[in-house]
N, CA, C and O atoms as a DFTB+ gen file, in Angstrom:
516 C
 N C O
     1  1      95.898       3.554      59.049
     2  2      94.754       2.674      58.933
     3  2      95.240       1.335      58.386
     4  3      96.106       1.332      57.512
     5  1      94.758       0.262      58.829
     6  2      95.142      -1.161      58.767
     7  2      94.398      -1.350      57.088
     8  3      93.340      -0.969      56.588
     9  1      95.613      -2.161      56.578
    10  2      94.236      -2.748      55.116
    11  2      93.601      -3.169      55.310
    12  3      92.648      -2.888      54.584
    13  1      93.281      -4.296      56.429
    14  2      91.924      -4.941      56.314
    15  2      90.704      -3.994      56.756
    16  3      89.519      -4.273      56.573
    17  1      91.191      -2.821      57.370
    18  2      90.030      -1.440      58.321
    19  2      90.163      -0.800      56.503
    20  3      89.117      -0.344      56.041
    21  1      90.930      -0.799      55.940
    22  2      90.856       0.072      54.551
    23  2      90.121      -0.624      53.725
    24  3      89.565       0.057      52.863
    25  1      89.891      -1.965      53.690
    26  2      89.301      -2.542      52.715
    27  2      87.720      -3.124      52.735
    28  3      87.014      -3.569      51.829
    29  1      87.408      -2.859      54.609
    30  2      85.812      -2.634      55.026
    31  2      85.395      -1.260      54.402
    32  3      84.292      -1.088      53.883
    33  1      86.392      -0.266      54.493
    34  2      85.570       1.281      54.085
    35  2      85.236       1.167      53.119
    36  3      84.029       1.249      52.893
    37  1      86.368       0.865      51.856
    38  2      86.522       1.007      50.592
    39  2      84.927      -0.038      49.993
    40  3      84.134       0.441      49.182
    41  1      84.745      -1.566      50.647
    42  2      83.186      -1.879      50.630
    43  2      82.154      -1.447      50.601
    44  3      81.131      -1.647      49.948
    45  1      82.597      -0.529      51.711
    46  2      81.019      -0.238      52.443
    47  2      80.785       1.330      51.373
    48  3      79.765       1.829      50.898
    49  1      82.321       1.763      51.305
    50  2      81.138       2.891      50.277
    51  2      81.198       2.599      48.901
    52  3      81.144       3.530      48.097
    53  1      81.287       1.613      48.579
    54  2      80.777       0.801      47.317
    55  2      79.426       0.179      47.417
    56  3      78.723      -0.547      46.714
    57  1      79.358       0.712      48.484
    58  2      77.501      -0.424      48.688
    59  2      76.663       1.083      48.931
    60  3      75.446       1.212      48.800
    61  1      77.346       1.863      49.205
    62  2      76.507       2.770      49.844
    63  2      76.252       3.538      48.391
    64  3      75.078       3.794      48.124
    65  1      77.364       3.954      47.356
    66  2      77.031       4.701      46.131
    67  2      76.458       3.402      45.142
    68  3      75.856       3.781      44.138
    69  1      76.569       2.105      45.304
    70  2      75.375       1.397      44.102
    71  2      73.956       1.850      44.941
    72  3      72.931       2.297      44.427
    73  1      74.212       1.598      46.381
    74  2      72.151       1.984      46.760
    75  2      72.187       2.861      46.339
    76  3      71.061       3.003      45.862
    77  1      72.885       3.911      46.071
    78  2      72.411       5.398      46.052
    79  2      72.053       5.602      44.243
    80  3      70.973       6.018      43.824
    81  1      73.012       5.276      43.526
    82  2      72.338       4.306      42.081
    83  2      71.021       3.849      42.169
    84  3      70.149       4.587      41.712
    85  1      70.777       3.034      42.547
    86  2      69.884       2.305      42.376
    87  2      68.387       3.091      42.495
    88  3      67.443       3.338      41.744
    89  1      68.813       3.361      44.103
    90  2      67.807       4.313      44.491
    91  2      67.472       5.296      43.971
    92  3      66.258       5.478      43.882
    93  1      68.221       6.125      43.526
    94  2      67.985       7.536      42.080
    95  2      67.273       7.136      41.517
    96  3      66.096       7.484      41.608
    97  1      67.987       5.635      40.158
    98  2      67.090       5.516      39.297
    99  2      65.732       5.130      39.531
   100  3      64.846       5.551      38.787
   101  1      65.340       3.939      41.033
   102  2      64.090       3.682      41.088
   103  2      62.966       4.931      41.492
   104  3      61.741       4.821      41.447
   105  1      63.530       5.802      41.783
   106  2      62.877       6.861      42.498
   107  2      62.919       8.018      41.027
   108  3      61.786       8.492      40.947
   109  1      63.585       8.444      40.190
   110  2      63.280       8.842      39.188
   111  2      62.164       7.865      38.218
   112  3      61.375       8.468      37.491
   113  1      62.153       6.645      38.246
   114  2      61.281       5.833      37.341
   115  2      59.898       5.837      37.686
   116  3      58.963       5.744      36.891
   117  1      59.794       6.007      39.538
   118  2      58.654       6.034      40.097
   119  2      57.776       7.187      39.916
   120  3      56.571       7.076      39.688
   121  1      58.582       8.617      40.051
   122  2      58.013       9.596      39.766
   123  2      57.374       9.889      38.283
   124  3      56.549      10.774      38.056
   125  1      57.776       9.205      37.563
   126  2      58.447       9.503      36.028
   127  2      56.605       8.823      35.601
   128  3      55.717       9.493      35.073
   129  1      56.499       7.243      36.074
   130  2      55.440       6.769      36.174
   131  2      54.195       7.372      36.833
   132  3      53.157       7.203      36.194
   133  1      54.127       7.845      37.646
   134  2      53.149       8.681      38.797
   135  2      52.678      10.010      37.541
   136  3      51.533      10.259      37.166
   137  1      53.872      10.647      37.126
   138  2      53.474      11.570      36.251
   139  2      52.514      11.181      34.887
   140  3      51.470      11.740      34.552
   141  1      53.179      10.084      34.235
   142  2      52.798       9.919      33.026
   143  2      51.310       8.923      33.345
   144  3      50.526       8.454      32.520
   145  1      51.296       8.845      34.546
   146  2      49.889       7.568      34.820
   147  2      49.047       9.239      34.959
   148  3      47.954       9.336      34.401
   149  1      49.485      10.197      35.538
   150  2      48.663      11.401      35.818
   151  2      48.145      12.257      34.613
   152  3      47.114      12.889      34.382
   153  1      49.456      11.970      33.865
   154  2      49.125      12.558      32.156
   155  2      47.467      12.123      31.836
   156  3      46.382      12.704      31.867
   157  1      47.979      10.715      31.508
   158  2      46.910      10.029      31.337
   159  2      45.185      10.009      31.691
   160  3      44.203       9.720      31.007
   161  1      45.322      10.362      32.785
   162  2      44.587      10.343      33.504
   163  2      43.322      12.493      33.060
   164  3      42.178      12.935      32.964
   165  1      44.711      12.877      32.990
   166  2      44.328      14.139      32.411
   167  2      44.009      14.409      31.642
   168  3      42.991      15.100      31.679
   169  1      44.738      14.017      30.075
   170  2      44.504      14.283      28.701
   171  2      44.448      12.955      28.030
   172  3      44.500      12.944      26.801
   173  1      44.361      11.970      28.607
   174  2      44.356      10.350      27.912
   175  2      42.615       9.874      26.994
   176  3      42.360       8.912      26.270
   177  1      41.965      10.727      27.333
   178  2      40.761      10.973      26.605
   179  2      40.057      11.924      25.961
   180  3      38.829      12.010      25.947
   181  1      41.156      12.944      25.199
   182  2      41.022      13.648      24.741
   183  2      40.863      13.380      23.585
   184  3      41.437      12.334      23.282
   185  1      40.153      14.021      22.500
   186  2      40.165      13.342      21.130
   187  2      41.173      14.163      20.490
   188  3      41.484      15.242      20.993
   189  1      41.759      13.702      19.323
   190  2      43.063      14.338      18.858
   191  2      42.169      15.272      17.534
   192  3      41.122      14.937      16.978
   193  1      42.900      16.357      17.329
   194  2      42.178      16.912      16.349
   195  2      43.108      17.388      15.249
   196  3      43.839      18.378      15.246
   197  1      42.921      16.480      14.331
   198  2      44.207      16.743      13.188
   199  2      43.796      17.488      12.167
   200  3      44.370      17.141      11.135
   201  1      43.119      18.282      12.025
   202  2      42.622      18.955      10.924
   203  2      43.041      20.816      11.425
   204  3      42.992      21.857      10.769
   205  1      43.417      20.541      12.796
   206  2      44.427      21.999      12.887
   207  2      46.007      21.824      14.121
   208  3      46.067      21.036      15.066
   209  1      46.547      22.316      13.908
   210  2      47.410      21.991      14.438
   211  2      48.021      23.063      15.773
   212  3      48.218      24.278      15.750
   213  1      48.214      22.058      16.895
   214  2      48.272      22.542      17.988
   215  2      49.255      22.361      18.634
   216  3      49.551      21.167      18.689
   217  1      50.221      23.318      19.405
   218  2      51.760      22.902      19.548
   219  2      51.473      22.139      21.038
   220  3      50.355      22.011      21.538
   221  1      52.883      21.613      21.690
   222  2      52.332      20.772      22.785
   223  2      52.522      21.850      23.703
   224  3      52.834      23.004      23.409
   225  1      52.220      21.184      25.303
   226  2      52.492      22.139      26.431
   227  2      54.047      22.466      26.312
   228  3      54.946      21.631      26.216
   229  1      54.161      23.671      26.336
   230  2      55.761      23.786      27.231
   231  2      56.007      23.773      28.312
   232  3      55.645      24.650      29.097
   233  1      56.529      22.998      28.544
   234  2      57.718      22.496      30.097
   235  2      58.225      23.474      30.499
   236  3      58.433      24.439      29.763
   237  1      58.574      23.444      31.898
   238  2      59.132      24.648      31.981
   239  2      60.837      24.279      32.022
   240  3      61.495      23.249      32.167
   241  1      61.054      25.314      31.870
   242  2      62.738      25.306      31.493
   243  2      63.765      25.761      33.272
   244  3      64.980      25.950      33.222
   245  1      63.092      25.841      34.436
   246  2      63.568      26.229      35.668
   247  2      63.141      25.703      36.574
   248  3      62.016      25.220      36.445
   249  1      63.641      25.604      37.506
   250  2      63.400      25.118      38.893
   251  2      62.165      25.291      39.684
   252  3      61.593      24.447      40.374
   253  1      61.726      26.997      39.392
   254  2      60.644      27.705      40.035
   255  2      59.475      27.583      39.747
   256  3      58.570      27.888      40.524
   257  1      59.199      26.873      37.971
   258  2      58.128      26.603      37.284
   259  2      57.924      25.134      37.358
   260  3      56.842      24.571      37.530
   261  1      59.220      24.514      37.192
   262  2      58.575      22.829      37.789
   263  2      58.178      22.641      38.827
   264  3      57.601      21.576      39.044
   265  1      58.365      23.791      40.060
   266  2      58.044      23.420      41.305
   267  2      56.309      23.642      41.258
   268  3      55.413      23.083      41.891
   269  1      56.289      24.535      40.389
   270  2      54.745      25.214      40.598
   271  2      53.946      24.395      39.523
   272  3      52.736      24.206      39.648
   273  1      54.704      23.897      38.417
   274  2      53.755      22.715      38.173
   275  2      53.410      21.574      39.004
   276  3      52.351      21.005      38.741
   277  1      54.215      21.086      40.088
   278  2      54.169      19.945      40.841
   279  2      52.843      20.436      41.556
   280  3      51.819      19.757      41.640
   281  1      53.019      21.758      42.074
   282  2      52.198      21.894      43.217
   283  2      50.480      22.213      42.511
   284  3      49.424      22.039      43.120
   285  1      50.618      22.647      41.275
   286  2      49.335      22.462      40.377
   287  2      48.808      21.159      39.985
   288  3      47.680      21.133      39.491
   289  1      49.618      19.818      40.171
   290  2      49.321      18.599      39.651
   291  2      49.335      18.513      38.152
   292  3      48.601      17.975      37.322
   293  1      50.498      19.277      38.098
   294  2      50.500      19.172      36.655
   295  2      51.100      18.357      35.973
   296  3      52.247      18.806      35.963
   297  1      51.089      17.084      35.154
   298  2      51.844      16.038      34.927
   299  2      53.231      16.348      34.520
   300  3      54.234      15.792      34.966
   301  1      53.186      17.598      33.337
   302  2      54.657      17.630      33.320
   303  2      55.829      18.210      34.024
   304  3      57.004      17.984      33.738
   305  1      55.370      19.020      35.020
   306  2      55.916      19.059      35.785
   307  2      56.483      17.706      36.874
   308  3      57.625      17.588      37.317
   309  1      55.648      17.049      37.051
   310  2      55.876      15.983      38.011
   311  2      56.775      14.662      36.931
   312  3      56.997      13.564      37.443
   313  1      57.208      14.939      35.490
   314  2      57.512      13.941      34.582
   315  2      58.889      15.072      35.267
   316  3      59.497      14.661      36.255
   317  1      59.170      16.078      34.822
   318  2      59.967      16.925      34.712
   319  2      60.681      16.770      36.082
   320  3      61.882      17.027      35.994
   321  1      60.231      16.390      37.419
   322  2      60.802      16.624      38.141
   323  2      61.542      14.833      38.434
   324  3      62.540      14.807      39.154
   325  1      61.135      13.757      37.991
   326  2      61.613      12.683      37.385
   327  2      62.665      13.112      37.009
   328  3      63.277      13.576      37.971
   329  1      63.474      13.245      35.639
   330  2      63.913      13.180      35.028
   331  2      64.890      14.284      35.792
   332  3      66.014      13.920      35.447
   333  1      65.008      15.160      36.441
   334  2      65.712      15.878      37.211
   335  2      66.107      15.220      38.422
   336  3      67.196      15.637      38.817
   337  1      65.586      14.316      39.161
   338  2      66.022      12.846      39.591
   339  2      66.719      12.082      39.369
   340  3      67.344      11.437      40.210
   341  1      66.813      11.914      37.698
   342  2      67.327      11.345      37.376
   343  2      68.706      11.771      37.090
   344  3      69.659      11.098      37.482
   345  1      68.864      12.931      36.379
   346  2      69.914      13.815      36.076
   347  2      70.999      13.918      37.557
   348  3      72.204      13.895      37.806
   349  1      69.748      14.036      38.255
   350  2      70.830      13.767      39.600
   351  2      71.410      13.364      40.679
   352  3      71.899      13.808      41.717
   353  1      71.135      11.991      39.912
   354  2      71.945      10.607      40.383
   355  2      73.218      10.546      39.989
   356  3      74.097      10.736      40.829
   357  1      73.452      10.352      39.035
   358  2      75.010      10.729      39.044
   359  2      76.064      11.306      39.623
   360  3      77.110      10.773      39.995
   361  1      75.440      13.422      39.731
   362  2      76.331      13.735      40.353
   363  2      75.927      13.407      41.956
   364  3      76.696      13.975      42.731
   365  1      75.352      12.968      42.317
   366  2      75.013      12.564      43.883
   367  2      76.433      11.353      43.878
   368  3      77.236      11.320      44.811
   369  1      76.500      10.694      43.011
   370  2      77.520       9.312      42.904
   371  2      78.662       9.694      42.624
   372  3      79.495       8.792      42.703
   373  1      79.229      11.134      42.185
   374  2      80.174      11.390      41.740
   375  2      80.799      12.030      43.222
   376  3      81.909      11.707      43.645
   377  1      79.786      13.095      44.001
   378  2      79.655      13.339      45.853
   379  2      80.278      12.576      46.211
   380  3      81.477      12.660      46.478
   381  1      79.475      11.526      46.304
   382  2      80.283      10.474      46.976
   383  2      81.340       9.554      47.100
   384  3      81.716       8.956      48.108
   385  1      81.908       9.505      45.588
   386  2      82.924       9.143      45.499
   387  2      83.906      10.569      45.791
   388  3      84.998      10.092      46.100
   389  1      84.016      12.026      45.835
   390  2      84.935      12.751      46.387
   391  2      85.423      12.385      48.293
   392  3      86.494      12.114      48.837
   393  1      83.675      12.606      48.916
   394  2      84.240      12.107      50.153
   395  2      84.469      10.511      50.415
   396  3      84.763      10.279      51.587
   397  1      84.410       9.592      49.740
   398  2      85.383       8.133      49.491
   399  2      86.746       8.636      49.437
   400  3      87.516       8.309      50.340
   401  1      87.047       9.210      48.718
   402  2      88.356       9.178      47.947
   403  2      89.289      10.543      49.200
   404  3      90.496      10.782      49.250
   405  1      88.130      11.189      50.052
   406  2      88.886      12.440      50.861
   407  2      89.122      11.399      51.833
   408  3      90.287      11.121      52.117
   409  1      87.844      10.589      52.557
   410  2      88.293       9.216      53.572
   411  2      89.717       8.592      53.371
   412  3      90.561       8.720      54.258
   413  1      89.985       7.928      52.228
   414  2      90.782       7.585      51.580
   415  2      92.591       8.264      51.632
   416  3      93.593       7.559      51.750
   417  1      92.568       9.479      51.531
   418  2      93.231      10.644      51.544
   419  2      94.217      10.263      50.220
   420  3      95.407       9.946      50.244
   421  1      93.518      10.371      49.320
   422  2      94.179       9.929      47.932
   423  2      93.698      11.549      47.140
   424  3      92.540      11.793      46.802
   425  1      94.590      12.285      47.003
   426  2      94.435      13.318      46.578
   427  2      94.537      13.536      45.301
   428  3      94.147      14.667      45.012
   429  1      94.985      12.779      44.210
   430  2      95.114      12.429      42.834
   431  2      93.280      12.432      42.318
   432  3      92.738      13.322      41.662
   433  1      92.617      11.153      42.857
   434  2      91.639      11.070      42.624
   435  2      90.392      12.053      43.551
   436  3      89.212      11.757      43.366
   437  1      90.664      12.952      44.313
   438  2      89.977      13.492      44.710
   439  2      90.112      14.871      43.561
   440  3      89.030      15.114      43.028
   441  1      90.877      15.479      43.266
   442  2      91.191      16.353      42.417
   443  2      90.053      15.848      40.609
   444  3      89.087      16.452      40.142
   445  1      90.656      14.751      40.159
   446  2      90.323      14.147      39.900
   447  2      88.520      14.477      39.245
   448  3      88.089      14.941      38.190
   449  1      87.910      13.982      40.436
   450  2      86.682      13.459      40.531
   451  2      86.108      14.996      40.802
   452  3      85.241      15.455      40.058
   453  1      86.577      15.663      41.773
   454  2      86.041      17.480      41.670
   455  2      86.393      17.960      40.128
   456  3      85.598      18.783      39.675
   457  1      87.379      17.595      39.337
   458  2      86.683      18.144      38.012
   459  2      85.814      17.552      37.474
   460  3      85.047      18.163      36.730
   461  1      85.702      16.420      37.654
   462  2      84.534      15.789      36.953
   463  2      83.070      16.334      37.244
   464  3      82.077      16.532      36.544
   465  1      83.462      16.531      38.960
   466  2      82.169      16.893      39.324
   467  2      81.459      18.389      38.571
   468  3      80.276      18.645      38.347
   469  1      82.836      19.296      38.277
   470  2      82.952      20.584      38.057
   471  2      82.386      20.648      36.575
   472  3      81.965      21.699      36.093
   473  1      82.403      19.749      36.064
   474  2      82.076      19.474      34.803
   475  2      80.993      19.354      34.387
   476  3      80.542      20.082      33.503
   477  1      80.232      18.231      35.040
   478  2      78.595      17.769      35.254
   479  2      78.252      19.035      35.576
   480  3      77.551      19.604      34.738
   481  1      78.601      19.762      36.741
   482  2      77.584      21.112      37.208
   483  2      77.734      22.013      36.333
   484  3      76.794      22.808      36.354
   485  1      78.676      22.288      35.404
   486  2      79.211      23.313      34.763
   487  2      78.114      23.018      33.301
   488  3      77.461      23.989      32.916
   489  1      77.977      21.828      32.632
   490  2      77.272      21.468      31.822
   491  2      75.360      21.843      32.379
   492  3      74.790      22.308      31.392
   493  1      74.877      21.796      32.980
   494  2      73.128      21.620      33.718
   495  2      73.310      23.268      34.205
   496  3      72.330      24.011      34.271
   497  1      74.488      23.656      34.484
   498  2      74.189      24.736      34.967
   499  2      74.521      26.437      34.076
   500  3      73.910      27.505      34.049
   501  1      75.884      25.896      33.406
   502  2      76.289      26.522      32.717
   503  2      76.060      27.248      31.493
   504  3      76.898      27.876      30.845
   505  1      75.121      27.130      31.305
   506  2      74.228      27.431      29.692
   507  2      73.891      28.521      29.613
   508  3      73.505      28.901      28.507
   509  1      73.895      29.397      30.660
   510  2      73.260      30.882      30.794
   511  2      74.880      31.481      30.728
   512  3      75.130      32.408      29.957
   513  1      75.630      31.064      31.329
   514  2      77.102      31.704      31.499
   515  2      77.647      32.211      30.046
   516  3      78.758      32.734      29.952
């Protein structure tokens, strides 16, 4: 491959993992908003009652229960699934820099970047292990 054909790729998937940045975070912020405007909308006129004390909702802690809060309209679920958006932007950016770097055929940094990746998943996922 010619440098100047190496140095269009090496661009273009530098443009392609900042949109993909970008896009995570605006799309986690959007949801994130949608939820908490829905909160609002739910319990934003509730009167607070401080003379006993009441723990908050629990979130759910899995995949299967945020899904079923989404599909209940349940705000925290739909905050929850934000923020799981958000969580996974990164490794979506970290993806993409492995197949950059496999394009590339730079095997240092492909190695590299699969532990990193191995790492992120090992951390979100690993907690039950």
């Amino acid at each position: 491959m010619t440098e100047n054909r190496q140095a269009r790729l090496d661009q273009r998937l530098e443009v392609i993992i900042g949109y993909t940045l970008r896009i995570g975070v605006l799309t986690a912020a959007a949801i994130v908003l949608i939820g908490g405007v829905l909160y609002l909308v739910q319990s934003g006129a509730a009167v607070p009652r401080y003379h006993t004390f009441h723990t908050a909702a629990t979130p759910s802690d899995n995949l299967s229960g945020i899904v079923r809060n989404i599909q209940a309209l349940n705000s925290y679920g739909i905050i929850q699934l934000g923020l799981l958006v958000l969580i996974a932007t990164p490794i979506l950016r970290v993806i993409f820099s492995v197949i950059a770097f496999a394009l590339e055929r730079d095997v240092l940094y492909i190695v590299a970047t699969l532990i990193v990746l191995a790492v992120l998943l090992y951390s979100l996922l690993g907690h039950g292990v």
